[in-house]
N, C-alpha and C positions, 0 to 999 in steps of 0.2 A: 504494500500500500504506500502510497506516494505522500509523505510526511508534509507537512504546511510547517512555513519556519514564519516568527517573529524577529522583523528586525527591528532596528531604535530606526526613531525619527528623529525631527526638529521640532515637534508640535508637543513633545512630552517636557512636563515641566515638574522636578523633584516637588515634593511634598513639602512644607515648611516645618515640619515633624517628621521623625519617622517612624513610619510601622513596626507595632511588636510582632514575632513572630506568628503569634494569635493571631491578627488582624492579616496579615498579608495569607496565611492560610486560609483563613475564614473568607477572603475574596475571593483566592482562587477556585476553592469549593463553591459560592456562589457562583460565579460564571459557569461552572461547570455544568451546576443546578439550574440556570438560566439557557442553556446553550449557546454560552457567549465563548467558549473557550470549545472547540471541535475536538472531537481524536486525531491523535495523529501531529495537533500543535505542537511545534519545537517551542520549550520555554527557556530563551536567551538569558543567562543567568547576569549580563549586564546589563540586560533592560530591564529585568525587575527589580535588581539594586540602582535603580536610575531613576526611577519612576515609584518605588516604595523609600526612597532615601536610605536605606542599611546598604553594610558591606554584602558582598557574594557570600561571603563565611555565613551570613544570617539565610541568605536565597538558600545555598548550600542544606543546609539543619531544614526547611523547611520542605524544599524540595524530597530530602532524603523521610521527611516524614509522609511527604504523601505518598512516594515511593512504596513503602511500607505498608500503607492501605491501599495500593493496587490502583490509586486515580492515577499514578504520575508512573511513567516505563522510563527507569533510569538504563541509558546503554552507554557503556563503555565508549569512550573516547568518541562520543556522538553527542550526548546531553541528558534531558530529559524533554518525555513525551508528554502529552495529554495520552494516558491507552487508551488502546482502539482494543477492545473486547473483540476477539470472534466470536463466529457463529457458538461452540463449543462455550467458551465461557459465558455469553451472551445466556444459553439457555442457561447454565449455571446457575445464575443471578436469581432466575427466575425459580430454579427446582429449590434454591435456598431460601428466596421470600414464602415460599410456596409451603416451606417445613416449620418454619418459623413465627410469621404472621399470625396466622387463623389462629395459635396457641396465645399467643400473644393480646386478640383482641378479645381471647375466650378468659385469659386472667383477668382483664380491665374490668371485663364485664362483673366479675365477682365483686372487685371495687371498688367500682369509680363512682365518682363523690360528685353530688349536685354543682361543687365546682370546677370539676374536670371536666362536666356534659358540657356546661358553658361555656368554658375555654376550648374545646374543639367546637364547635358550634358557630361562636365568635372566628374562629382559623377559618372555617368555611365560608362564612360570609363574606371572609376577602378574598376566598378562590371566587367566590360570586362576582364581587364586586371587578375582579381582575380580569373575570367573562365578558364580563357587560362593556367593559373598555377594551376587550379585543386584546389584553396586554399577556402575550402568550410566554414572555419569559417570567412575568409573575405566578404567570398558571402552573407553569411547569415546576418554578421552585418552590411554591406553597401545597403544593402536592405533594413534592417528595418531604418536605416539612411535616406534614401531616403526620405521617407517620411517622417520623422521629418522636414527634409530641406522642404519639402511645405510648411508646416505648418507654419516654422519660415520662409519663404517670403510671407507668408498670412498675417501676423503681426496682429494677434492673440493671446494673452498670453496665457487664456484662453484653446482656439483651441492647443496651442502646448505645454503645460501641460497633456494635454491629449493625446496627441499623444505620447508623452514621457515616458508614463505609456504605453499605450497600445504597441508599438515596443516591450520591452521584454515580456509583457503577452504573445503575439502573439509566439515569440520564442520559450518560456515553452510551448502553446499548440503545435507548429511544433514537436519540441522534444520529445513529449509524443506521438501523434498520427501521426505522418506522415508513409506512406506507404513504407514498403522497399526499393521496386523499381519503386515509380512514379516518373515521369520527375519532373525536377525542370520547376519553370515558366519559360515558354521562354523567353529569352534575348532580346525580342525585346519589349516585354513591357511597361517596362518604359520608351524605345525610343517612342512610338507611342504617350503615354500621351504629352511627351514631345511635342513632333508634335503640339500636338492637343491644348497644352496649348500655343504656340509661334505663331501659327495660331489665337489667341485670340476665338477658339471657344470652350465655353464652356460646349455645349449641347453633344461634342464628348467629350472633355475632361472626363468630370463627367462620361459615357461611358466605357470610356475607364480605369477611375477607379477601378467602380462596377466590369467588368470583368474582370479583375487583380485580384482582391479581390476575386470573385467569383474562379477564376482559382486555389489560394491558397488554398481555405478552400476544393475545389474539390481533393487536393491528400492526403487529410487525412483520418486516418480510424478512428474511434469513439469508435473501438471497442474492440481494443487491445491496451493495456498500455506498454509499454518498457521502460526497465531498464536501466540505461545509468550510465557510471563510472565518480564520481566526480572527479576535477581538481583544486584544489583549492589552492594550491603553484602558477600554474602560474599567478594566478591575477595577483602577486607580483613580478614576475620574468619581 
């Protein structure tokens, strides 16, 4: 697959501050969650100490962390990628949301508190409102968000470590293989789970997940790879 590189410009202007190594992570996993950063991006370890103000020693540690969780393909005497998932790890992702999940909104359901319904509820209303403005990198990040917020009101470390990781993996395979023109998951999705979790039943809940999850991996194609333009100024902007 034919890698996209980032180069520096003349239009990037250092930060008046510089990023902690939290924050210059925490963007790059947003763009990712946005599909502002493609697979296959070369990430120029001068441009983001250029554009986040730190040394490369700091890009370096930060890089090597995502590295680690599988969003970033460090190669020898090349750089670091944005990974590009195959087919293979692609289904992965999905056999692993698939084990995990449904168990996962089947515990909430046992306890989730009149104010966790409302804070996922409230999370929805801005997948809504993201709908209604057409704003499809917020749809897509407040989606995989979503489910982070389970996981951290299942109080799980563990559990949302891993979900942590898997929300951008999940991204990179939408980016690479989602269908031109399949429908986006209905909107009414995560409302039902909801439902189903504030009702304390769990046996719908976990249900109600699988075919969420199912629904996703159902508008992708396996078969064709797409090209996507990197973005890698806006992290910083």
């Amino acid at each position: 697959m034919n890698r996209a590189s980032v180069t520096p410009s003349s239009k990037g202007v250092a930060p008046r501050a510089p990023y902690s190594n939290e924050e210059i992570y925490g963007r790059i996993q947003k763009a990712v969650l946005e599909h502002r950063l493609a697979p296959g991006t070369k990430l120029i370890e001068e441009r983001l100490a250029e554009m986040s103000g730190v040394s490369r020693t700091k890009i370096r540690e930060v890089l090597n962390k995502l590295g680690h969780e599988g969003l970033v393909e460090l190669v020898p005497n090349r750089g670091a990628f944005i990974a590009s998932p195959s087919v293979e790890q692609a289904r992965d992702v999905f056999v692993t949301r698939r084990m995990i999940e449904p168990e996962m909104a089947r515990l909430l359901s046992r306890t989730a508190t009149p104010a966790q319904v409302r804070a996922l509820r409230k999370h929805v209303r801005q997948e809504g409102d993201a709908r209604k403005h057409n704003d499809r990198p917020a749809i897509i990040r407040l989606s995989g968000e979503f489910h982070v917020l389970i996981a951290e009101m299942v109080g799980n470390e563990i559990l949302l470590r891993l979900m942590r990781e898997l929300a951008p993996l999940t991204c990179l395979v939408i980016t690479l293989y989602d269908k031109p023109n399949a429908p986006a998951c209905p909107h009414h999705e995560h409302g039902d789970l909801i439902d189903a979790i504030e009702a304390h039943d769990g046996a719908r809940a976990a249900a109600c997940m699988l075919e969420h999850l199912e629904h996703i991996e159902a508008t992708l194609n396996f078969e064709v790879v797409k090209d996507a333009s990197p973005d890698i100024e806006a992290i910083f902007s």
